[in-house]
C-alpha positions in Angstrom: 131.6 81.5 -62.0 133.8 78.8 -63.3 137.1 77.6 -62.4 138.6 79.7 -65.2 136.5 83.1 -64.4 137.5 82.9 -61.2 141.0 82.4 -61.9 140.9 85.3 -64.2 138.5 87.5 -61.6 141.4 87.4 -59.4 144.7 87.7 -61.9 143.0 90.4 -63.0 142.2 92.7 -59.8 143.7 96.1 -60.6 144.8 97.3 -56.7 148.3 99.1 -58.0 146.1 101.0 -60.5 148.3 100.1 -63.4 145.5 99.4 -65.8 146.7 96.9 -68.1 145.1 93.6 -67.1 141.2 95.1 -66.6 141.2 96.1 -70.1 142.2 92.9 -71.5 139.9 89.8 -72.3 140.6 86.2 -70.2 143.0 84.0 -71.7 142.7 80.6 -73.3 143.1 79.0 -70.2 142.5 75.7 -72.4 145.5 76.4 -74.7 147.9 77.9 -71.9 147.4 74.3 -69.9 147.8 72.1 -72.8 151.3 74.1 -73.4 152.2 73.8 -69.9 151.4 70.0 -69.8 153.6 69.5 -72.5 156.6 71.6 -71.6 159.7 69.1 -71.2 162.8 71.6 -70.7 162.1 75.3 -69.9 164.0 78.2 -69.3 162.3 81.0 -67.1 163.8 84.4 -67.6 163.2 86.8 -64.2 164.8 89.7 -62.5 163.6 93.6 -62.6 166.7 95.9 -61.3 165.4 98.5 -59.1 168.4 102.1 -58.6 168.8 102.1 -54.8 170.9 104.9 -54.5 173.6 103.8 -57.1 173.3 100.0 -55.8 170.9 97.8 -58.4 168.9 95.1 -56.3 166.1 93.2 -57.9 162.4 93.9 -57.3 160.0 91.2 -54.9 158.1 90.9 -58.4 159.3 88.2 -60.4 161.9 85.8 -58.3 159.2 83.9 -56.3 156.6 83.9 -59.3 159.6 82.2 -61.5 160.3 80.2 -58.9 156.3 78.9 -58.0 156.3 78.4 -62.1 159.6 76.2 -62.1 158.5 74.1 -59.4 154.8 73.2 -60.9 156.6 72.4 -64.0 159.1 70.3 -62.8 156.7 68.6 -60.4 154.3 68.1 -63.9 157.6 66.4 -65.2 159.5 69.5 -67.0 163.5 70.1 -66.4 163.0 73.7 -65.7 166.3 76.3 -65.0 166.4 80.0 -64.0 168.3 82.4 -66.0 168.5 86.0 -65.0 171.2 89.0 -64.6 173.6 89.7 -61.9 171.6 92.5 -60.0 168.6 90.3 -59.6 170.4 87.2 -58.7 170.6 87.2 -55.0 166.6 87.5 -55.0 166.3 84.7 -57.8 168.2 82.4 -55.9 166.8 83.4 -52.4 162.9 83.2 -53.9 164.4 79.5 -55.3 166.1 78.0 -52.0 162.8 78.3 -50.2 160.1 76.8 -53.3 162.0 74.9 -55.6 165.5 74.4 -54.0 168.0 72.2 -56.5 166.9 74.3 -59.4 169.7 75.4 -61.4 170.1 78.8 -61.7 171.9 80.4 -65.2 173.4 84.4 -64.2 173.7 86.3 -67.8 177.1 88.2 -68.2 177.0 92.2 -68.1 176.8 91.9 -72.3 174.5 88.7 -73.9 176.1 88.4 -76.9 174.1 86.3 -79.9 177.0 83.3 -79.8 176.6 83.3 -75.8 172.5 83.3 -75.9 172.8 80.6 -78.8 175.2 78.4 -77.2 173.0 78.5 -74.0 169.9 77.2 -76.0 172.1 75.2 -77.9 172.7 73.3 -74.3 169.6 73.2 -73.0 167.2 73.0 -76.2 164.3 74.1 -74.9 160.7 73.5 -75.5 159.6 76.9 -73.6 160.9 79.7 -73.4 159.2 82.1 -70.2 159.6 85.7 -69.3 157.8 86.6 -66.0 158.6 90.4 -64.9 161.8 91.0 -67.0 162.2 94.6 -68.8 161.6 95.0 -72.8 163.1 97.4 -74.8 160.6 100.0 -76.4 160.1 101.1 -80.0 163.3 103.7 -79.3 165.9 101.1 -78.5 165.3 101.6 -74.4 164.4 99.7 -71.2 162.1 101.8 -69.2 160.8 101.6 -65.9 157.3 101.9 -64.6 158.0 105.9 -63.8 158.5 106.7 -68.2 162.7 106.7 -66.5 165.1 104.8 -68.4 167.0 102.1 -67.0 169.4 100.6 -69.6 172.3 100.9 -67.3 170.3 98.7 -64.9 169.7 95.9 -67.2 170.8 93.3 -68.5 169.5 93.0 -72.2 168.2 89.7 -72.9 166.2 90.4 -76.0 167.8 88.6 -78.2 166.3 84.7 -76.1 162.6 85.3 -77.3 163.5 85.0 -81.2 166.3 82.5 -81.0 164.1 80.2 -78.9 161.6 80.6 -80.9 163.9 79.8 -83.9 164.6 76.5 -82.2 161.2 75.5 -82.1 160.3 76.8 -78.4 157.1 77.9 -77.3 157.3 81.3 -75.7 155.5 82.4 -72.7 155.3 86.1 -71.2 154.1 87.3 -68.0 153.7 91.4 -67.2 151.7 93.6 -65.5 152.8 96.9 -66.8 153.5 96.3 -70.1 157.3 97.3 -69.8 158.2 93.8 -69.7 159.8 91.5 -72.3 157.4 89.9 -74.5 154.8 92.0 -73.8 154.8 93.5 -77.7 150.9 92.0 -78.9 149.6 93.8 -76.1 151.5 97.6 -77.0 148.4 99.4 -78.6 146.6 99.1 -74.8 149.9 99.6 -72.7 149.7 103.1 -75.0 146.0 103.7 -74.7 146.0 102.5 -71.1 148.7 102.4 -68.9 150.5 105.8 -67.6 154.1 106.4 -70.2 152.5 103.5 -72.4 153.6 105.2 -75.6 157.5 105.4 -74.1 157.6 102.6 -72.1 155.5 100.0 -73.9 157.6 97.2 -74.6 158.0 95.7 -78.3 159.1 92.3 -78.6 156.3 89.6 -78.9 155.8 86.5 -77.3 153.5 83.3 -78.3 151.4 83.6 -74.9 151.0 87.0 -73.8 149.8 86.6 -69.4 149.1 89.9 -67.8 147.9 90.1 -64.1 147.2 92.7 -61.2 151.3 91.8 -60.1 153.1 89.4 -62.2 154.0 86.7 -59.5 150.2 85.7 -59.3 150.8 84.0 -62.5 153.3 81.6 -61.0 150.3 80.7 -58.9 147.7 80.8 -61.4 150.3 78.3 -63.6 150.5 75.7 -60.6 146.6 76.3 -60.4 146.5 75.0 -63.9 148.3 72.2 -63.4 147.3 71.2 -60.3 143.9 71.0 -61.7 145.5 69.1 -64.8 147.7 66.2 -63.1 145.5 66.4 -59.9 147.9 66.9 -57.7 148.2 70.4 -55.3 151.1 72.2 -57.0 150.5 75.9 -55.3 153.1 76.9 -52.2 151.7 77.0 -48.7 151.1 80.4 -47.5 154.0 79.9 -45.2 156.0 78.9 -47.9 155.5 82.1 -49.6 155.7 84.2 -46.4 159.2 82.6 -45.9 160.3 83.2 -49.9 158.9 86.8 -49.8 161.3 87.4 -46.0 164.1 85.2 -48.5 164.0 88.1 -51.3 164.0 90.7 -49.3 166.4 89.7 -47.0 168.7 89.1 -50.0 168.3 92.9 -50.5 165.0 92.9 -52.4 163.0 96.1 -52.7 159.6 96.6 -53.9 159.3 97.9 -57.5 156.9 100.6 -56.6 157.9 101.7 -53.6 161.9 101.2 -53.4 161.7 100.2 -50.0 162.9 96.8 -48.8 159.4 95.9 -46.8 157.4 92.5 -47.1 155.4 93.8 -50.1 154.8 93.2 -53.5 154.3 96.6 -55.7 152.8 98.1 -52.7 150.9 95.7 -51.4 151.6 94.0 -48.2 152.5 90.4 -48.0 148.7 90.1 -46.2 146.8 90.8 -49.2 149.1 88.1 -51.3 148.5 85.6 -48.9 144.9 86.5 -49.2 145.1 86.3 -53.3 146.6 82.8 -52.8 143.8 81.8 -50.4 141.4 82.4 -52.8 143.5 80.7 -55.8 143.5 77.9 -53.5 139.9 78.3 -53.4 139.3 78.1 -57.0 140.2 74.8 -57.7 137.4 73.2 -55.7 135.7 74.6 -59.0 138.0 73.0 -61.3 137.0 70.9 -64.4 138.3 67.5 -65.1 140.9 67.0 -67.8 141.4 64.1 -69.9 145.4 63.8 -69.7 147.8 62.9 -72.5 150.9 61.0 -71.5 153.9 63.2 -70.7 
């Protein structure tokens, strides 16, 4: 296999049972790098609220993947920030203090307003817009959880970013596992077909790029993958950097999305077996093609 298959072989590996990404084809790779190459400001949207027993923490999906994405980018020559709500925050900024400290960190109020999501795009006029593991609202006006349970006290809605950005000109990016997730909208006939409360939960709004994996922080690896292979230069954490951002989020009060417990796991899975998935990203770009760069 090819650097791409192989990249794809592993975002794709379906150990939660979930569904969504073995049912989809590979992405163009090709496209998704030149897009990448030629972000210059980005905004990365993160943070799923989890109920722990009246108290909303933020799942370990999501911070350190946003985090492992706004680092590549900003190493490739991007000015990326972090934006997410207040319940997720503490795990955002813990997951960012350990792989791409300095990065500036935007907390959305209780209520986005259009003037207050304008005025923030207005400031930082993006050329990308991401979404990695964020809830979308459904057809019926709700945010849902992976469960079919709704969540709208929980979160704080941000749906309004995807079409303004895109208004302004900004690519937009989304990254999912589940389907629930904003941006995630091209994809809802398979969430339905596919995915278990895919006809409730399947989320609406549609992004440009549409990345689903296994759990959604492998796609902040399989983005520095990208562009490592792109600029040449090794853009992927250490597996000690990741052990130490994964003890950061949880020890901020982090909880796995799947589980609710606050262990060193990712939707179930131990932190051994993401260590092992990064190994083999790692791996995969001994396989990876030459590029011929444009200046950026």
């Amino acid at each position: 296999m090819d650097f791409y298959e192989q990249l794809w072989a592993l975002l794709r590996r379906d150990e939660t049972g979930r569904g969504l990404a073995r049912w989809l084809p590979a992405p163009d790779f090709d496209a998704l790098t030149d897009t990448l190459l030629s972000a210059e400001r980005a905004v990365i949207l993160t943070g799923f609220p989890v109920d722990c027993g009246g108290v909303f923490h933020g799942e370990t999906d999501g911070p350190s993947g946003a985090a492992n994405l706004a680092r590549a980018l900003m190493t490739a020559g991007c000015n990326a920030i972090l934006l997410c709500g207040s319940a997720p925050l503490p795990q955002v900024q813990a997951a960012a203090d350990v792989l791409a400290p300095g990065t500036e960190i935007v907390c959305l109020p209780d209520r986005v307003t259009a003037a207050f999501a304008q005025g923030l795009l207005n400031r930082i006029r993006p050329t990308h817009f991401f979404t990695i593991e964020h809830p979308g609202k459904s057809a019926d006006d709700h945010f849902y959880n992976m469960h079919g349970c709704v969540i709208d006290d929980m979160v704080t809605d941000a749906e309004i970013f995807l079409p303004l950005a895109r208004r302004m000109g900004a690519v937009t990016v989304a990254v999912g596992d589940g389907g629930n997730e904003l941006g995630l909208g091209a994809l809802r006939p398979v969430v339905e077909a596919h995915v278990p409360h895919g006809k409730r939960l399947a989320a609406v709004e549609r992004a440009d790029f549409t990345m689903v994996s296994g759990v959604s922080n492998w796609w902040g690896w399989a983005a520095a993958a990208l562009l490592s292979a792109a600029i040449g230069q090794r853009l992927l954490p250490t597996p000690e950097e990741e052990r130490m951002a994964l003890e950061a989020v949880v020890a901020s009060g982090g909880v796995d999305g799947c589980t609710g417990k606050s262990t060193l796991s990712v939707d179930a899975l131990p932190l051994s077996f993401h260590l092992e998935q990064l190994r083999h990203m790692e791996d995969t770009l001994c396989t990876a093609p030459s590029r011929t760069l444009r200046v950026i």
